[in-house]
C-alpha angles and dihedrals in degrees: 000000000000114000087201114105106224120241121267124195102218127146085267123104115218088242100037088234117118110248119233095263101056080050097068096040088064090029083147087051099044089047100052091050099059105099134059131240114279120248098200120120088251092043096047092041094057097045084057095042078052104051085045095063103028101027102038092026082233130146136209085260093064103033110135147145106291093043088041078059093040092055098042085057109056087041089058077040094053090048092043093050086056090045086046095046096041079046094050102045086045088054089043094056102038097039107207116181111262147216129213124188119220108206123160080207138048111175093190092168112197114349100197105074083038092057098047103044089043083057102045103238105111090124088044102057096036091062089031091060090030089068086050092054097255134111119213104229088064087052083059098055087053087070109101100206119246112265099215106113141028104212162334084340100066099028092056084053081061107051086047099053085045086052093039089060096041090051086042094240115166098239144150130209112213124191144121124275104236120205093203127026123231085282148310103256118223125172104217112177092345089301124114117249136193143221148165110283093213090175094162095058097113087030136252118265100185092069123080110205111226105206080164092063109063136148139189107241110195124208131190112335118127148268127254119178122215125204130212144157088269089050138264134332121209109196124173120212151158111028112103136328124216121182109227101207109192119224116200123219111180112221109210111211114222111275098336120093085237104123122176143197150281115181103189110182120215125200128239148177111255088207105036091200140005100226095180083058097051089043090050090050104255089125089164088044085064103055097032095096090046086061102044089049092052090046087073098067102030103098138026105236110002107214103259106203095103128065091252093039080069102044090052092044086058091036084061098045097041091048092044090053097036084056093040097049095039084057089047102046083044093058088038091056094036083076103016149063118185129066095220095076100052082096102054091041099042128048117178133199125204113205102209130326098304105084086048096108084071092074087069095039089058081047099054097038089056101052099030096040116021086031101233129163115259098242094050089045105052086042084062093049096044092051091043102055132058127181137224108200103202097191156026098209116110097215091062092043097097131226133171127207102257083226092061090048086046085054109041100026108024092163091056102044088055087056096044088054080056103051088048098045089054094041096053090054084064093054089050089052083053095045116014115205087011099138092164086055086050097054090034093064105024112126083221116065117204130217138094089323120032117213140173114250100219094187085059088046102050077043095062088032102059140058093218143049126187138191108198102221129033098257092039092058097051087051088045087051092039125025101019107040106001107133077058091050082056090050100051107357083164091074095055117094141160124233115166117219126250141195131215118267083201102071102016086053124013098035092027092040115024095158086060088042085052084048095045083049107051095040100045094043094226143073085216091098083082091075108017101051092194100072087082096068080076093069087075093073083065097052104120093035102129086212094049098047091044089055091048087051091050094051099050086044100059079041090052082041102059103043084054088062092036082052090049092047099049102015097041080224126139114218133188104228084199092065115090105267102232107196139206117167120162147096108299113250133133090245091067097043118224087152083062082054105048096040082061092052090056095046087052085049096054090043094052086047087057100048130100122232100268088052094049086059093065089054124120104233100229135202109198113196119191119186130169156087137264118211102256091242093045095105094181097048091051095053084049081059100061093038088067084043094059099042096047087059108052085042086051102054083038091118084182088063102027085112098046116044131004122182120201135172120209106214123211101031125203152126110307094040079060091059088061105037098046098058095046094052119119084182131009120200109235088165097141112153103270111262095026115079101070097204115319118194103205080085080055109053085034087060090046082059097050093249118145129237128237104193159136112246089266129142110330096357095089091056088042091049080056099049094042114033121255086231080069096055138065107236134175139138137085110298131239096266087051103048091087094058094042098054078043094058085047096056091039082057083232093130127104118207112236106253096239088048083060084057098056092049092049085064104046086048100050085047112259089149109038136292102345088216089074091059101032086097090058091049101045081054094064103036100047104028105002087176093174093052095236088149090057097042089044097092093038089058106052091051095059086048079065093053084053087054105043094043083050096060084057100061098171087060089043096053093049090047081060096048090047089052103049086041093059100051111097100107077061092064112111086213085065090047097050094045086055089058106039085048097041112022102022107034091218132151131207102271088195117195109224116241117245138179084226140040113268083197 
């Protein structure tokens, strides 16, 4: 069978680029689109006051501060389109090969301040919008933050595809376009609540909807195979149909005209409504596939513990790839003709387990519609993938029920059953005879219930495998997949994550930006991280370590009054600012946290006046989300509530310790917490947390991390200095024996501990019955060893204490700290891949005083 696609005469140039002859067809238009936007204060006020009148339909009488951002906004968005299409039509004609970038999740945060200081027209915009009677910073706050991840996943998308335009990398960022995030977070009585996160309700001015760009997207229907003397033809039809409509985001990259891409698909109904239903009276009937179409695409991680949970969850993941893929092999064919150079033209990244259906949509695409053989097919697909596994633990491993794949994707599940089948032939050829290999490593997992690994899958479907921290990627190669590290130990790989100095300093942080820039005597440090190390030489500088003290300060400064305005608490700015900001989960162990707040608490209350002197005033700042469905995390939410309440209205200790929990975490919170830390909490159980980039943008900040040697603490622990770090707990190596010991009932409860426990359960803190089920978890099970590391952590705690009341050594550890963080850059990470895992080069645009295009 030919590898060649066969021409097709279509409007589209094989470029992109409009031939001599079309030109001079539009010479008016081609000469009235020659010339940029101008960047000057007239120029700029004017575009807003536009957008104002004819795009938001305003006057001068109503002009205030949310259409003063809207109009800002689509004025940034006019000057990045012409950056993105002089960016796309460069990539088109110089084909380059790309990378795109496949994440359930982008947690963008605010785009404003991004846009402009990519641009470079922070000074610009800020006089621009001074002269209309606005600053800046309120047009910020105006920016309602894209709903369109929960955590560390997404946010960590979004640092890469900030890092890939910077660098000029050719990529692409693929994902869905959710109408409402995972939920809006409340504390209601200590407890967590949860609403609709309708983030797109005034609109998003940042997306360009793409009606020009649609694909058919089947489910379910059935197979039907057709002989003939070439072989036989597999085609499936009927079933339902579902529109993907692409919305578009640009991605600026810092101070290049480079400027990527976000292709966000929307569901929609293919037959918008059924007319013959509503004449013959079914008014629900025609409307009823709208709805089920739209549902795809409604919520960002539909709960799954129900049959149609699941259903929803893969029809989100296969409808996210077929589009995907359909947008990528379009773009492929539009300047090519043989097969045999998809490869060496698309790489393709898988975040996590979720986009892994795709590797059997390529599959199928190839051989059912482009007629290619299976095993130059498959050699296509499995050049084509790599994989980023972003955690150890089973629960988040996912696997479908091989019935749900028959139903909703017949034509799939057949070829799973043949990758397997084939791949399984090469385990026997390894071990032969080996049936516990073979199950071991099947895709498919037997039992009551078959289902699909699609860890495994994404694993035998990809070329590469990644962990995304040291430690991580030793667990990945052997304790969670080893028998498939001694397959192919050529695939596994380590690439430690990394987060955008962009955003997490210069935009977060400027006073420390102000302080990278005047020590070190250059700007450059935004975009080679390793400039900063040269602000060591200026450690014991008075002037340097005043200003260090003055910045974290105003930070410190302006969470206390963030904390006042949406928590009603009053916080002494003074007091060491204790940390802990992540999804709640036991692995990550808020509940260690909280039961040594109490225990704090109990102490304080004990002391005598002279003790109480020596105390460290502390400020300890929870923030996070529990999975709706996640029972235990959300108890471990109203624990910290309500002891943060009794702790609170505790006059005797109002000086010496306050608790608050910032409800409704995101991107931009983060902005303000991170930069105002002393400490940050990075506690997690060793050999659980598989990187974790909070630690990251905390160290950038020149916080200091209290942790066990966990993800990317370990690397950070080498960067850094241990000495600068405040670690404690079992280590990896240790936590078997220790689970084994609780089990085993061998382990005695810290008598402090015991007294923590006295007081939840005679009701300190509220009805004991509410927290009965917490404690009954630790006593009984404890799986993430909080009772063992309990001593071990308050005694680090101690450490914390004791290095606070000598300022002069703390401020040099946090120096030491932000001047040690360049491995944690995202532009080294992305360099790594696209080096190591992509093979692809910087494809820069040239910079021009006019449009090439």
């Amino acid at each position: 069978m030919s590898t060649t696609i066969p021409l097709k005469h279509t409007a589209r140039t094989t470029t992109g680029v409009v031939p001599p002859t079309e030109k001079k067809k539009g010479s008016k238009l081609f000469a009235l689109k020659t010339d940029f936007l101008k960047n000057d204060e007239d120029s700029i006020q004017k575009d807003i006051l536009d957008h104002v009148e004819y795009t938001l339909a305003r006057t001068k009488y109503n002009f205030d501060s949310f259409s003063a951002y809207q109009g800002s906004a689509y004025s940034v968005r006019d000057r990045l389109i012409e950056r993105w299409n002089e960016t796309q039509q460069y990539y088109t004609e110089r084909d380059p090969k790309r990378v795109y970038y496949l994440s359930m999740e982008f947690l963008m945060g605010r785009s404003l301040q991004n846009a402009i200081y990519n641009m470079n027209l922070k000074d610009e915009y800020h006089n621009a919008l001074l002269e209309l009677g606005f600053e800046m910073e309120d047009l910020y706050e105006e920016e309602k933050d894209a709903a369109l991840g929960n955590g560390g996943l997404g946010r960590l998308a979004a640092c890469f595809m900030d890092s890939l335009a910077t660098l000029k990398y050719p990529a692409w960022g693929y994902g869905l376009r959710y109408n409402y995030g995972m939920f809006e977070q409340g504390i209601y009585d200590g407890y967590q609540t949860e609403v609709p996160d309708y983030w797109l309700v005034a609109g998003n001015p940042w997306e360009i909807e793409r009606l020009d760009v649609q694909y058919t997207v089947r489910f379910y229907g059935q197979v039907t195979e057709k002989k003939s003397s070439e072989g036989s033809k597999f085609e499936w039809d009927h079933g339902e149909l579902v529109q993907a409509i692409a919305y578009d985001t640009p991605v600026p990259g810092y101070h290049t005209t480079n400027t990527n891409n976000i292709r966000l698909w929307s569901s929609k109904p293919h037959k918008e409504f059924d007319l013959d239903a509503f004449n013959g009276g079914n008014y629900l009937s025609a409307v009823e596939a709208k709805q089920r179409s739209e549902n795809i695409t409604s919520v960002l991680y539909p709960n799954d513990n129900t049959y149609s949970g699941k259903e929803l969850r893969l029809k989100q993941q296969y409808f996210f790839v077929a589009a995907t893929l359909c947008d990528v092999i379009r773009r492929f064919k539009k300047s090519h003709q043989n097969w045999q150079d998809f490869p060496n033209k698309v790489a393709i990244q898988l975040n996590d387990t979720h986009p892994t259906i795709g590797v059997v949509e390529l599959f199928r695409k190839l051989i059912d519609e482009e007629g290619l053989q299976w095993e130059e097919a498959w050699d296509i697909v499995t050049k084509t993938f790599a994989y980023t596994n972003h955690t150890i633990l089973p629960e988040a491993l996912e696997m479908w029920p091989v019935s749900l794949i028959e139903d909703l994707l017949p034509r799939h599940m057949q070829l799973i059953y043949g990758i397997n089948h084939r791949f399984l032939i090469q385990v026997t050829q390894k071990w032969p005879g080996d049936i516990g290999k073979m199950r071991g490593l099947s895709i498919i997992q037997e039992g009551e219930e078959k289902k699909v690994r699609m860890a495994h899958l994404a694993i035998v479907g990809s070329h590469c495998v990644n962990g995304v921290a040291a430690m991580h990627s030793e667990l990945v190669k052997h304790k969670v997949f080893p028998d498939f590290f001694a397959l192919w130990p050529e695939k596994f790989q380590n690439k430690t994550n990394g987060v955008t100095p962009r955003r997490w300093i210069e935009q977060a942080n400027p006073g420390l930006s102000t302080i990278f820039t005047k020590w070190l005597g250059t700007d450059k440090w935004t975009t080679d991280l390793e400039l900063v190390k040269g602000i060591k030489e200026h450690i014991d500088n008075p002037e340097l370590i005043a200003e260090w003290k003055y910045v974290k300060q105003g930070n410190k400064q302006r969470l206390a009054e963030f904390i006042l305005k949406h928590c009603g608490i009053q916080v002494n700015p003074n007091a060491l600012f204790d940390v802990h900001i992540k999804r709640i989960h036991e692995y990550k162990r808020q509940l260690l946290n909280i039961l040594s707040v109490i225990y704090r608490y109990l102490s304080i209350k004990k002391m005598s006046p002279k003790d109480r002197a020596q105390v460290v005033p502390r400020v300890v700042i929870f923030a996070g989300k529990a999975a709706p469905g996640y029972v235990m995390a959300k108890r471990h939410i109203k624990l910290i509530n309500s002891v943060a309440e009794v702790i609170n209205r505790d006059k005797e200790v109002d000086q010496y310790l306050k608790v608050v929990f910032i409800a409704n975490y995101n991107v931009s919170i983060a902005q303000i917490i991170v930069p105002a830390s002393d400490i940050n909490q990075q506690i997690s159980t060793a050999g659980t947390e598989a990187s974790g980039t909070s630690n990251m943008k905390f160290t950038m900040n020149g916080s200091l991390i209290i942790g066990t040697l966990d993800g990317a603490n370990v690397e950070i622990a080498e960067e850094v200095g241990q000495e600068n770090m405040f670690i404690f707990g079992l280590r990896t190596s240790e936590v078997e024996a220790a689970r084994e010991k609780m089990t085993n009932k061998e382990v005695v409860i810290d008598p402090r501990l015991q007294e923590v426990f006295l007081n939840i359960e005679l009701g300190t803190f509220g009805p004991p019955d509410i927290f009965r089920p917490i404690l009954d978890s630790l006593i009984y099970s404890d799986f993430y060893l909080s009772i063992q590391d309990f001593p071990l952590y308050l005694d680090s705690q101690a450490s914390v204490d004791e290095l606070w009341k000598d300022q002069s050594a703390w401020v040099k550890k946090s120096i030491i700290n932000s001047a040690s963080t360049y491995f944690f850059s995202s532009d080294r990470a992305m360099n790594e891949y696209a080096e190591q895992i992509w093979d692809i080069k910087p494809c820069e645009v040239e910079t021009t005083l006019n449009r090439r295009y």
